[in-house]
N, C-alpha and C positions, 0 to 999 in steps of 0.2 A: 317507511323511514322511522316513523315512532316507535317500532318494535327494536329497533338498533340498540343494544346492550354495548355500556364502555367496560371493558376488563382492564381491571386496577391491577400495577402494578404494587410487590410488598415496597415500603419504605426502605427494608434494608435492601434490596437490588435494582434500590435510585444510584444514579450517577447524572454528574451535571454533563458528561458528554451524550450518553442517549435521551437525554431532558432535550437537548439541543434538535441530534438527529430525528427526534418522535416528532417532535414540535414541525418540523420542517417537510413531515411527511404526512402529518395527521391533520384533517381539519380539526377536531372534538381532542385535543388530547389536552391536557391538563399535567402541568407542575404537580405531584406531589410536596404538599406540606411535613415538613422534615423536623418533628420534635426535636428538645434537646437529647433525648434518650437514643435518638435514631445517630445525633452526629458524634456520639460519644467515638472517640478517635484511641480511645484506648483498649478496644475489642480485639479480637482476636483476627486476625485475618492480613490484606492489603488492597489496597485497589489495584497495585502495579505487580502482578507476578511476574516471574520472571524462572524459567527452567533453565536447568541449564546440567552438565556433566560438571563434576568436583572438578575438573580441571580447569576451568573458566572462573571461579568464583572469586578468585585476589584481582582477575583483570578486571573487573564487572563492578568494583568497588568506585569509579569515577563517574562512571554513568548510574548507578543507583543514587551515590549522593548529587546528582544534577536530579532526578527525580523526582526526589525528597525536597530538592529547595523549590522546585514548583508546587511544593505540598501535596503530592502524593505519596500517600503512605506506601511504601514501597519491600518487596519478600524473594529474595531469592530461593528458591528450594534448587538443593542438586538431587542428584538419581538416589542418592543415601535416604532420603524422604519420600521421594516420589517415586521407587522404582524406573524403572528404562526402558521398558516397550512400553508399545501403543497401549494397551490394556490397561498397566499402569499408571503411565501418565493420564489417561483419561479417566482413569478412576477415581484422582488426588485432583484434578482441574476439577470433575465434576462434584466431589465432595466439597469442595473450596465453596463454591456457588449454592451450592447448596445449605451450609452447615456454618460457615465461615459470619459474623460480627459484620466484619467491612468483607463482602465477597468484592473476588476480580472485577473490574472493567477491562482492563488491561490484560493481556497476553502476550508476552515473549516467548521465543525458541530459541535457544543460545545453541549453535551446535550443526554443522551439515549433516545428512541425513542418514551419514557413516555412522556419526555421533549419537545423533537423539534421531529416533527414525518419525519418519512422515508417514500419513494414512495413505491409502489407496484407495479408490476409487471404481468402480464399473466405468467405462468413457465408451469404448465400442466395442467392435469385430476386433480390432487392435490392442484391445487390452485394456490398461489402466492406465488414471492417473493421480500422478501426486498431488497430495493438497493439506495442508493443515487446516482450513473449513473446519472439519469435524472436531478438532479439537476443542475449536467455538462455539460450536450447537448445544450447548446447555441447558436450552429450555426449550425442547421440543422438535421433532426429527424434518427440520425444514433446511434449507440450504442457505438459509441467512444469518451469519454469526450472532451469537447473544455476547460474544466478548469483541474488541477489538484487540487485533492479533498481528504479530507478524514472526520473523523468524531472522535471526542474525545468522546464514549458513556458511559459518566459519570449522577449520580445520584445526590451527595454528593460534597461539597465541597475539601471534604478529599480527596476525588477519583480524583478530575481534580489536587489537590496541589499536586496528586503521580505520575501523568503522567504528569506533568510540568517539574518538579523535575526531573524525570530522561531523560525527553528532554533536559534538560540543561544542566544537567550533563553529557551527552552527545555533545553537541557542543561545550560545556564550557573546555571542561577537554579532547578533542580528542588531540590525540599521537597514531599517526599510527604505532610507532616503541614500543610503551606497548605490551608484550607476550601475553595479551589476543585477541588484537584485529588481530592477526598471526594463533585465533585458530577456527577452522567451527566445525560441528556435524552436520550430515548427519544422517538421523532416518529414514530408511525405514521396511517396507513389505518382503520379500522374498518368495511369494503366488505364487504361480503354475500358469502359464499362466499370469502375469500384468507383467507391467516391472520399477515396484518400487525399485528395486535395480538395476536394470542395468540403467536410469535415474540420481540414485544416484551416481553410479560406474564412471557414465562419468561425473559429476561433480567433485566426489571426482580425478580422474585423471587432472582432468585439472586446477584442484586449487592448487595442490599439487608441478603441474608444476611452478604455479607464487608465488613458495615459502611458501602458510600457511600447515601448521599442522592440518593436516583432520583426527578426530575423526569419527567413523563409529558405530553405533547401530542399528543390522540387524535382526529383527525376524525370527524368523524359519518358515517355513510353518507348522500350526498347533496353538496349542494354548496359551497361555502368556506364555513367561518366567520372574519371579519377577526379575529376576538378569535386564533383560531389563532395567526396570525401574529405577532402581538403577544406573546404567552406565549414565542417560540420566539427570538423577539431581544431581550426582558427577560431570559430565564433563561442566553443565551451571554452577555450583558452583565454579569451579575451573576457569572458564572466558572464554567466548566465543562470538565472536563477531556477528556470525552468526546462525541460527538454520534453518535446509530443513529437510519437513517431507515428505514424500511419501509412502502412504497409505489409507486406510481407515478411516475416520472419523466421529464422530459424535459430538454437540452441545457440551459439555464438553469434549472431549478430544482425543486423538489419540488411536486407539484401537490395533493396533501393530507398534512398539513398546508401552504398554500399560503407556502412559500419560494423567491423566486426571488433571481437577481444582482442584481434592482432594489434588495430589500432590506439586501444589504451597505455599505451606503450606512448605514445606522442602527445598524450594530453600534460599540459604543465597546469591547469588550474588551480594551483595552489593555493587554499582558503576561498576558494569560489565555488561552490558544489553544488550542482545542480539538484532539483528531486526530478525525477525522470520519468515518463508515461510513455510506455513501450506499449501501444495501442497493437500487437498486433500477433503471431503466434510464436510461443516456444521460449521465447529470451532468460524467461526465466525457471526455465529445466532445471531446478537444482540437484535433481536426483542421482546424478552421475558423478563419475570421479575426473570429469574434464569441466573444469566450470564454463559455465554459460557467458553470455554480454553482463547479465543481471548481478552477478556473483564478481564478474571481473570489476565490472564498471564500483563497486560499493568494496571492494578488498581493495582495491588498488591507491596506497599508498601515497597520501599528498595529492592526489587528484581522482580523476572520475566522478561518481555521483552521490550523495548522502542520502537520499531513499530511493526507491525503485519500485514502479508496477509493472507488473506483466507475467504471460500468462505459461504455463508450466507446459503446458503440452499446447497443441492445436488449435483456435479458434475463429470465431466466424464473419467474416468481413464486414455484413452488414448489421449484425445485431454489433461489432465490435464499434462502429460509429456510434450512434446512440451510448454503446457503454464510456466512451470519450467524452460525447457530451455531456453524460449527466456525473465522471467526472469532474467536469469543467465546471458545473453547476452545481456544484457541490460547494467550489470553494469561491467563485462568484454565482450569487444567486442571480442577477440580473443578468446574464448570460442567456438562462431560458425562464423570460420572467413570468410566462404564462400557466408553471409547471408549480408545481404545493410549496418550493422552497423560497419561503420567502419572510424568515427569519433571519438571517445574518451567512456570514462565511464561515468553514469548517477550515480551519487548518489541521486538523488530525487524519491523516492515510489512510486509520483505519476506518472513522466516518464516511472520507471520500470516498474510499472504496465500496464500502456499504450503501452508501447513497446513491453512487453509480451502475452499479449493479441493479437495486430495487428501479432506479429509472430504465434499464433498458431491460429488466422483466414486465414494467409495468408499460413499453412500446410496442411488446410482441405479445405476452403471456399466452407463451407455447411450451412444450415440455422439453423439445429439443434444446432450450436453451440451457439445460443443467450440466452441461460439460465445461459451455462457457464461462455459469456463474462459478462453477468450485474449482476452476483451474487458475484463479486469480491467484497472484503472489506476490507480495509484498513484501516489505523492509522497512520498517521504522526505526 
C-alpha cells in the first residue's frame, strides 16, 4: 500500500463538479489548490460548451444566458468553427481540453443525429451502437467521460424552444417545498425471475424514509393491464418530480408497465416536469427518424419530461439494477451508505450518470459490461 502513487491532476482541468465526483469516489484524493492565476476568468476558453448547427444559435441564446447567471462561463461553437463530422467535432472538443485557458466541463449536442451525427460503436453480432461517450474521452481511451455530456436531439426549431423552456422553467421556478416536487413514481415489472420490483421496492423504502410520497405502478406478471397505464399519466399529471422505470423496454416505450410515445399525447403536466430514469433498454434510440419515448417525452411541448436517462440500444437486467442503484446514490448518498459516496448529493445528470455507471462497474468488473456502460443517454 505504501508503494500507491497519487496522480495530480493540472490546475487548469480542475472543475468544482469532478472536485465533487472524485471526492465521492476516491478515498486519497485531494482538492486542488487553485491560484489566483489558475481562476483568471478572462482566458480563453468556457467551462459550458456547447455545439450546435448555425441553425440553433438565436434559439440557444435563453439557455446560454441562464448558464451564465449560474456563473459558468459559457461558448457556443456552430459547425463554421467546429466543422460537422465525427472527426471534426472531436478534433475541436479535443483541442478545447487540451489547449483552451478554462477548458470544458460541460458538453452539449444541440442537433439529432440527421444534424450533428453520433459515434458508433462495436456492440455485437448485431452491429453497432450510438453513443456520444467518445465524444467525452478526452484524457485517455477508457469508457468513462472526462467531460459531462449530453445531447439536445432536436430537428426543429420548435422542438429545442420546448426543451429550453422547460429547462428554465425549471431552474427558474425551483421550490423544493412545492407538493410536486415531494412526489416519485416508481413503474416497474413484477416478471418471474428479474428483480424489477424488488430494485424498485428498495428505492421506494428509502425515499419514503427522506420524507417524498412514493407512488408505485407494478405490472403483474403476464400481460398488460390498461388500468397500468392509466395510473402512470394521472400521477405525472398530477406532478411528480421524479419518474424510475424498471423493466423492459423498447424504442418507443416501456412495455410493462405499458407506456409508450402514443401516450404523451395525454399528459397535461404543465410546469411540472419530471427528470426520468428509464432503467431499462432502447428508450432512448435517438438514432432514427421515428423518435423514441426519450426524444418524445423531452420535445413534447408544455409536458412530458425535462431530462431523460436511458439506454440507446439493448441492455442488461441485472447489471442494469445496480446501474439504478448507484444512480440513486449518486444523488442520495445514504441510499447506499456503505459504498465511497459519502460526501454530499449530486444534482448534475452528468455526475449521476457517471457515478452510476463507475457503481455498477465496480459490482461486476467484467468486460461484457462495455455495451451497457456507453449506451447510456442522456439530456440535460
Amino acid at each position: 500500500m505504501n508503494n500507491i502513487e497519487k496522480q495530480r491532476l493540472s490546475n487548469r482541468l480542475d472543475s468544482s463538479s469532478f472536485q465533487s465526483f472524485f471526492s465521492n469516489l476516491y478515498l486519497n484524493y485531494e482538492i486542488p489548490i487553485k491560484t489566483l492565476e489558475d481562476a483568471d476568468s478572462n482566458g480563453i476558453g468556457a467551462e459550458y460548451l456547447i455545439i450546435t448547427p448555425e441553425q440553433f444559435c438565436d434559439n440557444l441564446i435563453p439557455f446560454v444566458t441562464s448558464k451564465e447567471n449560474q456563473g459558468l462561463i459559457t461558448k457556443v461553437a456552430n459547425f463554421t468553427e467546429t466543422g460537422s463530422t465525427v472527426s471534426e467535432i472531436e478534433s475541436y472538443i479535443q483541442n478545447a481540453y487540451d489547449t483552451w485557458d478554462i477548458p470544458p466541463t460541460y458538453l452539449l449536442l444541440v442537433g439529432d443525429s440527421n444534424l450533428l451525427p453520433t459515434k458508433y460503436s462495436p456492440y455485437n453480432e448485431a452491429g453497432t451502437l450510438p453513443t456520444d461517450l467518445y465524444y467525452a474521452t478526452v484524457d485517455g481511451e477508457d469508457i468513462f467521460p472526462d467531460l459531462l455530456y449530453g445531447r439536445f436531439p432536436v430537428r426543429t426549431d420548435a422542438e429545442l424552444d420546448s426543451i429550453i423552456a422547460k429547462n428554465l422553467n425549471w431552474v427558474n421556478n425551483f421550490n423544493s417545498a412545492d407538493a410536486w416536487r415531494q412526489r416519485v413514481l416508481l413503474s416497474a415489472y413484477d416478471q418471474a425471475g428479474r428483480y424489477f420490483v424488488d430494485t424498485s421496492e428498495s428505492i421506494r423504502t428509502f425515499l419514503e424514509g427522506e420524507g417524498y410520497t412514493c407512488n408505485t405502478v407494478y405490472a403483474p406478471d403476464g400481460g398488460p393491464v390498461a388500468q397500468d397505464t392509466t395510473d402512470l399519466i394521472n400521477y405525472i399529471n398530477a406532478g411528480t418530480f421524479f419518474v424510475n422505470h424498471r423493466d423492459h423496454g423498447i424504442a418507443d416505450g416501456w412495455q410493462r408497465p405499458e407506456f409508450y410515445t402514443s401516450h404523451v399525447s395525454s399528459l397535461t403536466n404543465v410546469d411540472n416536469y419530471p427528470v426520468v430514469f428509464s432503467v431499462d433498454c432502447e428508450t432512448g434510440h435517438f438514432d432514427e427518424t421515428v423518435d423514441s419515448l426519450a426524444e418524445t417525452m423531452l420535445k413534447a411541448s408544455n409536458k412530458g419530461a425535462v431530462a431523460y436517462i436511458g439506454a440507446t440500444r439493448s441492455s442488461w437486467s441485472g447489471f442494469n439494477d445496480e446501474l439504478n442503484r448507484g444512480l440513486i446514490s449518486a444523488i442520495w448518498p445514504e441510499y447506499f451508505s456503505s459504498y465511497a459516496n459519502r460526501y454530499g448529493h449530486s444534482s448534475e445528470l452528468g455526475t449521476v450518470l457517471n457515478f452510476g455507471k463507475m457503481f455498477m462497474f465496480d459490482k461486476y468488473k467484467i468486460a461484457c459490461l462495455k455495451p451497457v456502460l456507453i449506451c447510456c443517454f442522456f439530456i440535460v
